[in-house]
C-alpha positions in Angstrom: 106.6 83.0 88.6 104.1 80.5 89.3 101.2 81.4 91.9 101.5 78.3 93.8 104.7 79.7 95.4 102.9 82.4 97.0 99.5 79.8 98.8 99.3 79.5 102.3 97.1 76.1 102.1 93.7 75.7 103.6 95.3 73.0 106.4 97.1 76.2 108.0 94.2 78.8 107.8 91.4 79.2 109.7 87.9 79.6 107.7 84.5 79.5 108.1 81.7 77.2 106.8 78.7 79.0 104.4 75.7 77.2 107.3 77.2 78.8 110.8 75.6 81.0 112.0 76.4 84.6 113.1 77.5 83.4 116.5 79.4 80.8 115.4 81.1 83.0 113.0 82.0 85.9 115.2 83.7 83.3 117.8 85.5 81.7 115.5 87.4 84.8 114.0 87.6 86.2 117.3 89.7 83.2 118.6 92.0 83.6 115.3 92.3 87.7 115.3 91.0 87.6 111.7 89.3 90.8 110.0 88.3 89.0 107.3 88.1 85.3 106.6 87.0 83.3 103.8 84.1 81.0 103.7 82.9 77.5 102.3 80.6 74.9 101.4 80.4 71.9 103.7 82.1 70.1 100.3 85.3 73.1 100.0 83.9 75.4 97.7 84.9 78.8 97.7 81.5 80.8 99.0 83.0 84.5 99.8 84.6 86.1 102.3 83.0 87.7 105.5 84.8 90.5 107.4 84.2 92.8 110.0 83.1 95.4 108.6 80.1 93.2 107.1 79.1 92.5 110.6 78.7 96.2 111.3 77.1 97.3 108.4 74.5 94.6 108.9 74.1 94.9 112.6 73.9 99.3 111.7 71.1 98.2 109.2 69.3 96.0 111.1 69.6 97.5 114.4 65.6 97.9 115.1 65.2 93.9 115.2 68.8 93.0 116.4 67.6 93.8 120.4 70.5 93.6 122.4 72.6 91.9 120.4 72.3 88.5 123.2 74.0 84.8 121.8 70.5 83.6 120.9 69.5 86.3 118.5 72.9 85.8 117.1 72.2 82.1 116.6 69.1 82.7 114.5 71.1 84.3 112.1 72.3 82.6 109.2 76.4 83.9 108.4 75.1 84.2 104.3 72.6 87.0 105.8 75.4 89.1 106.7 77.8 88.4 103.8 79.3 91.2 100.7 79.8 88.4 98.3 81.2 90.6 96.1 83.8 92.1 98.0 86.6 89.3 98.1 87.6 87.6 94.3 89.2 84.7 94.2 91.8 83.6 91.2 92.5 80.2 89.9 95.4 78.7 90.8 96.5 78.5 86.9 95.7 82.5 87.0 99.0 84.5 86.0 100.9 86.2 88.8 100.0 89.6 87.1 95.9 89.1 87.5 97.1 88.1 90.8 98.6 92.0 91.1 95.6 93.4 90.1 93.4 91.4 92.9 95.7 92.3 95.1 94.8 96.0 94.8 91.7 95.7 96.5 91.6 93.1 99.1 94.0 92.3 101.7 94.4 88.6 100.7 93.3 86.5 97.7 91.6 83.2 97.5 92.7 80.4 95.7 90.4 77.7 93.5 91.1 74.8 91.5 89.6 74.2 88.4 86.5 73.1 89.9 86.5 76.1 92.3 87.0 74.4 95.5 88.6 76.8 98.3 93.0 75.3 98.0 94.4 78.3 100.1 95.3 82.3 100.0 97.9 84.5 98.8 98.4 87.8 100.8 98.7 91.1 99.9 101.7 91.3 102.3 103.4 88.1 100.8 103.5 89.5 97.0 104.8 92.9 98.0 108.0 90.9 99.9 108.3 89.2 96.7 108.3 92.0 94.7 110.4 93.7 97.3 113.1 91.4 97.6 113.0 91.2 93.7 113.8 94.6 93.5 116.3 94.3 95.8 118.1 91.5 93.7 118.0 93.8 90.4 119.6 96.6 92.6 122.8 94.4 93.7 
């Protein structure tokens, strides 16, 4: 099964650009009720992914010099200070649906590059376990 049928494209996602700033970033995935959400370059490179729980582990470490947490000490903030780049993998789009399995193990959704690694979409976790779902559900009948 090719990978492409399981990408929701970046035109129907909400993301995040790699120069917001903290503030910006926190609105942004407020307004869309993301825990996670992938971020860019200003030319559509996949950057990482930022999530909540990045957020709180920075604001936890950094407590001493955060104040009270007020809109302008948020601004000052650049979103790459707060990001696990680690934590989210993307897979090419060519990438077999079996690496995209194994991605899926560890992180709720999966970004998507071309060959030049520019950000094309997401797969979820959710979406590949219908698949594989409904698959079984054919063999059984």
């Amino acid at each position: 099964m090719n990978i492409a049928y399981f990408i929701k494209p970046k035109q129907t996602l909400e993301y995040l650009y790699s120069d917001y700033t903290v503030r910006q970033a926190i609105e942004k995935m407020k307004i869309a009720h993301y825990t996670a959400i992938p971020v860019l370059t200003r030319d559509g490179k996949y950057y990482g992914t930022v999530s909540e729980g990045d957020f709180l582990w920075y604001f936890l470490s950094h407590s001493e010099e955060m104040g009270n947490l007020k809109d302008k000490t948020l601004e000052k903030i650049p979103l790459e200070n707060v990001m696990n780049r680690q934590k989210y993998y993307p897979v090419a789009i060519t990438a077999e649906v079996d690496e995209m399995i194994n991605v899926a193990l560890n992180q709720n959704f999966i970004p998507v590059v071309d060959d030049l690694g520019s950000f094309i979409g997401i797969v979820t976790r959710r979406d590949i376990i219908k698949c594989l779902q409904s698959q079984k559900d054919n063999d059984e009948e």
